[in-house]
N, C-alpha and C positions, 0 to 999 in steps of 0.2 A: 736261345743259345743251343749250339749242336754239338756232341759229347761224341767221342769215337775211341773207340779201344783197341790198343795196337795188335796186332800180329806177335805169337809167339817171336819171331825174329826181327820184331820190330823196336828195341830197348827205346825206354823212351823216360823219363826224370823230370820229377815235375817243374816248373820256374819258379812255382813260389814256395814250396816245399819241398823235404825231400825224397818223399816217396818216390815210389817205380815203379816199372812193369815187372820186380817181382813178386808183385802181387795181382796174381791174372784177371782179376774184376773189376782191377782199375782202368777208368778213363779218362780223357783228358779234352776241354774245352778247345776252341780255335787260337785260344793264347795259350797253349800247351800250360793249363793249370788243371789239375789234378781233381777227380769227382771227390775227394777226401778233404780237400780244400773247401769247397762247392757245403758239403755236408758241415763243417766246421762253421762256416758262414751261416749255415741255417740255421743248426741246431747248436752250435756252443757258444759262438760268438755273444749272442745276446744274454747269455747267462754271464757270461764272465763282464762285459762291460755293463752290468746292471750297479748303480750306485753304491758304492761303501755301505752307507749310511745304512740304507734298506737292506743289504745282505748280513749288517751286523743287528739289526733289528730281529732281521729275521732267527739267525742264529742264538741268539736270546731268548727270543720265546720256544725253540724247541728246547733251550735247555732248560730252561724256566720248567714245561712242561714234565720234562724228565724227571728232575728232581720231585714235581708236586706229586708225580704217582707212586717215585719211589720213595716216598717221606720215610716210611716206616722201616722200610727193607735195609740190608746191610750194605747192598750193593743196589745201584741206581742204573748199570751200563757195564757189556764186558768189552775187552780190550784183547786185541790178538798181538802181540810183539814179534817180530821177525829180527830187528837188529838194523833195519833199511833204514834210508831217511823218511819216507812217504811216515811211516806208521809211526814212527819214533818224533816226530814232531807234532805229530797230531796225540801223541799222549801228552805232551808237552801243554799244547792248548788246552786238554779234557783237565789237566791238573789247574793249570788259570779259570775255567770256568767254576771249578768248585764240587766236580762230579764227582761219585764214590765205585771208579771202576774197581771191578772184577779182574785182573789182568793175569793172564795164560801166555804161554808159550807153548808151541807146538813142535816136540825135536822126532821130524824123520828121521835124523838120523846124518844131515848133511849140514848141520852147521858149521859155521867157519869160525874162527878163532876170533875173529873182529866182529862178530854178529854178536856172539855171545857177550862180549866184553860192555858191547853196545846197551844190550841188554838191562845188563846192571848195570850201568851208569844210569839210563832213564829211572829204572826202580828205586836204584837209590835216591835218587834226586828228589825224585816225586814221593818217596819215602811210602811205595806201597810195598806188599807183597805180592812177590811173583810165584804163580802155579804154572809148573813145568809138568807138561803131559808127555809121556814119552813113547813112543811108538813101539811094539814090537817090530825090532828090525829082522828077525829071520822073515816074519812077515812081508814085513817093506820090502827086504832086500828080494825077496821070490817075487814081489809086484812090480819092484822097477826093473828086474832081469825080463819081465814077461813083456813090457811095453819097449824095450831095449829091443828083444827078439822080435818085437812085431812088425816095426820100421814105420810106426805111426813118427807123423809130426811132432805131437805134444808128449814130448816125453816129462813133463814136470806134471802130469795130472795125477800119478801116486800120491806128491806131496799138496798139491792144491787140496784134491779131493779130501786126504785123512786131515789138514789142516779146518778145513770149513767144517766137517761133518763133524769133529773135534767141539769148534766152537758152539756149533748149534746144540751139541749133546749136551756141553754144559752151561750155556746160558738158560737151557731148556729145565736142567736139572738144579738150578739154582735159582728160576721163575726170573728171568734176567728177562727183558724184551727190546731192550735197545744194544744193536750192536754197535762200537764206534768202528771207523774206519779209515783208514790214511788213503783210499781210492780216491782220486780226483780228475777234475775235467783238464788241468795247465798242462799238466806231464803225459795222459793219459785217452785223453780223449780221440786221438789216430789210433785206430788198429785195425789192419785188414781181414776180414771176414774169413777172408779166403785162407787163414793162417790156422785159425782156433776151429774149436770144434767145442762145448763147453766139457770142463773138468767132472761137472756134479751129476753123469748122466752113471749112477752107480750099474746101472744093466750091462752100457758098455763094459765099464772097468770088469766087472765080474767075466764077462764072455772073450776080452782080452787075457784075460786073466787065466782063464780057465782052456784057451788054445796055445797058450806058454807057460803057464806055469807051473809048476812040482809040488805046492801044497795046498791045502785049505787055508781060505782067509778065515780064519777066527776070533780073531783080537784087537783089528784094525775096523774101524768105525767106519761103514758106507753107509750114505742115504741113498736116495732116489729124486730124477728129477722132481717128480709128484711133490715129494714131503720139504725141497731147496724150496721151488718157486710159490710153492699153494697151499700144504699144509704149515708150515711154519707163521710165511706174512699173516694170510686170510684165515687164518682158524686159531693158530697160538699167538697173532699178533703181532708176532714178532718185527722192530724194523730196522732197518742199517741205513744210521748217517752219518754222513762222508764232510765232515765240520773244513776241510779244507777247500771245499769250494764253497765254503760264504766268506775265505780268509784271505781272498785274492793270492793264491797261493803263487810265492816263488821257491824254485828248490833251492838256488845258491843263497837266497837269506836265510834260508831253512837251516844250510848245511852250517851258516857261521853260525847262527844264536845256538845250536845244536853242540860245534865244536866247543863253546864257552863250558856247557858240562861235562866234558873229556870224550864225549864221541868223535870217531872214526871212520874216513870215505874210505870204501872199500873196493872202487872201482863203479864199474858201469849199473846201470839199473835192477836191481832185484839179485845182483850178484853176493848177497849175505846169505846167499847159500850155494857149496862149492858145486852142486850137483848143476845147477838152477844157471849158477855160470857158465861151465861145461855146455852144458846146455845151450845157451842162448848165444857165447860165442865161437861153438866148434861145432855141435850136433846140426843146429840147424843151419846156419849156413856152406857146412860140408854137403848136410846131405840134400837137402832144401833149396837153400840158395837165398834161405832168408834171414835180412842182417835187422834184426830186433832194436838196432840204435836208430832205423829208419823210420817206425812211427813213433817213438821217444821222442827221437830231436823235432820234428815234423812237429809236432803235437806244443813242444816248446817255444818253434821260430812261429806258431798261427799264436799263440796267446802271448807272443810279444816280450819273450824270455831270453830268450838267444836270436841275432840274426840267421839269414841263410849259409853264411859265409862263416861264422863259427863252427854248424853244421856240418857243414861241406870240409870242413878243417878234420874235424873229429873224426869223419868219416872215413879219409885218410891215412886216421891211424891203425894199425893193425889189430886186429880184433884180441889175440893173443901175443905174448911174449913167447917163444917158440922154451924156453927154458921151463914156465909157468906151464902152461902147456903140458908138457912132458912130464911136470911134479903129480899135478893135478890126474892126467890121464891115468899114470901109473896107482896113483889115491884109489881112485874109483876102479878099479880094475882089480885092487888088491880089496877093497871094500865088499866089493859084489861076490869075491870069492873066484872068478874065471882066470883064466888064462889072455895072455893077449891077442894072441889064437886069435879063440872063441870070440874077443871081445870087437877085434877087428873083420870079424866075419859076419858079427852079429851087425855093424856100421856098413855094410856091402849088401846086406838083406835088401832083397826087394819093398821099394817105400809102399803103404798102406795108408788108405783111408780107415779113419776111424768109423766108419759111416759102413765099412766093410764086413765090420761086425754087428752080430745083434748092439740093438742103439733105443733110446726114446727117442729118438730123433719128431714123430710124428707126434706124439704125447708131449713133446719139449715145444714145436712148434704150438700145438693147441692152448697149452696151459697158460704161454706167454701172451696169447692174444686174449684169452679168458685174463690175465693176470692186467693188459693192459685197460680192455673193460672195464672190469671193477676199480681201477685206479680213476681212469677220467671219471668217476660215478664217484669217488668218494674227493676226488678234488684232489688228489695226490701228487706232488710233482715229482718224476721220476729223476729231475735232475740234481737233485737234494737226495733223493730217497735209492735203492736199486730194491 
């Protein structure tokens, strides 16, 4: 099979999915089907069509597992709550298994009114207690002005980073070593390479940070790629499972058993937070070009969720309500503290590799292949496991 990759001037949309060419390391076979396709077939496909039976079996004995080591402990597992459907229904199954999460909340500082509500609904439901970690936002707010000013891509790695570096400090600090996680392969498994850069390289964040911004990070929790990937797994133990892919996950059955206990759709994917919106539907494909509902739905129409034709429907609609919009930009403009000026000069900034700045980038590469080693040698499977 011969694989070719268009020319910047060459748009080109996959047939069976709905990726693009804008994402520049895409290619496409002699049936104009897409290398992301291709990849799908190899490496998801067969996880997700692997029998019921077996993937509930499976699912069982890790939690079997979980519970036998944490007999004694108060807590067995921590939970991250965002307000989204992904994570919000996977507390839902951690409360059917019989587990004794931990469960946290991480506020940057950009939660939405329907995140939170979300929130407490799961909690109460499931009838635990919720710990609310709250971020110093003079902090935040100088770290998200700093990668604003930078004209990197990933402008959400403030909140990714202080959220995960969050969890690990207190799963750490409370001898927790199972993380749950609403990540899965239905919704999730498309994303192009060429888009991300990862959140958890704390060197980066610091040297962005430190050629935009006006103060010291003090109070806001960074790690390092090292202690994400190697110290944590391989030395504290620690591990993250994603109980949604042995659940043959769909979201719209998700979204109704979810609705039964008075939760709320908020719009588009990971929009349960107003920044994280902004974001995904004006940031980047203003400045980018890249429309984030394209490895979502993609990711959907290969695990047999939505057709092509739903997709292609959706995609149609406009990413923004120009009114919403307008609320929203104003929100974050009066949040940040600037002008709109400023804040529309800082959208005009010449775009930036994150790769531009000091990075682990080569210590991130090494550790992951060190990380993949020791996995194949201990029998681990990464598609249950990250």
């Amino acid at each position: 099979m011969h694989f070719f990759r268009p020319t910047n001037n060459n748009y080109q949309e996959c047939k069976r999915c709905v990726m693009d060419t804008s994402d520049p390391q895409i290619s496409f076979d002699e049936n104009g089907v897409c290398s992301h396709c291709h990849y799908f077939d190899r490496e998801v496909k067969p996880i997700l069509m692997e029998d019921k039976e077996i993937l509930k079996n499976k699912l069982t004995q890790i939690v079997d597992k979980i519970k036998k080591e944490s007999k004694k402990n108060e807590y067995d597992c921590i939970i991250g709550l965002s307000g989204g459907v992904d994570s919000s229904f996977m507390a839902l199954k951690v409360k059917e298994f019989g587990l004794k999460p931990l469960v946290i909340h991480v506020d940057a500082g950009w939660n939405s009114e329907i995140a939170v509500n979300n929130i407490k609904k799961i909690v109460d439901w499931c009838k635990w207690e919720l710990h609310t970690l709250v971020m110093d936002w003079e902090e935040m707010k100088d770290l998200q002005l700093a990668y604003l000013k930078s004209g990197v891509a990933n402008q959400d790695v403030p909140q990714d980073h202080v959220f995960f570096a969050a969890l690990y400090n207190f799963a750490t600090d409370n001898s927790i070593k199972y993380i749950m996680s609403g990540g899965n392969l239905a919704t999730e498994a498309i994303f192009p390479q060429s888009w991300h850069y990862t959140a958890m390289d704390g060197k980066n964040l610091k040297a962005i940070h430190k050629n935009y911004g006006s103060s010291e990070l003090k109070k806001i929790p960074i790690i390092s790629l090292l202690k994400y990937y190697f110290y944590y797994p391989f030395v504290k133990g620690m591990k993250v499972v994603r109980p949604l892919n042995y659940l043959c996950y769909d979201r719209k059955k998700a979204l109704e058993e979810l609705r039964q206990i008075g939760f709320k759709e908020y719009g588009s994917k990971h929009c349960e937070s107003i920044f994280t919106k902004f974001f995904q539907r004006y940031y980047l494909p203003e400045r980018y070009g890249y429309d984030k509902r394209r490895p979502h739905l993609s990711s959907q129409i290969l695990s047999g969720q939505i057709t092509r034709e739903e997709a292609l429907k959706e995609l149609k609609e406009p990413l923004y309500d120009k009114m919403e919009l307008k609320r929203d930009t104003q929100y974050i403009i009066k949040k940040l503290g600037i002008s709109e000026e400023e804040f529309y000069l800082y959208m005009k900034a010449p775009k930036r590799e994150q790769t531009d700045f000091p990075s682990d980038l080569v210590l991130y590469n090494v550790v992951k292949k060190i990380q993949r080693i020791l996995e194949k040698r201990r029998g681990k499977k990464i598609k249950y496991y990250s």
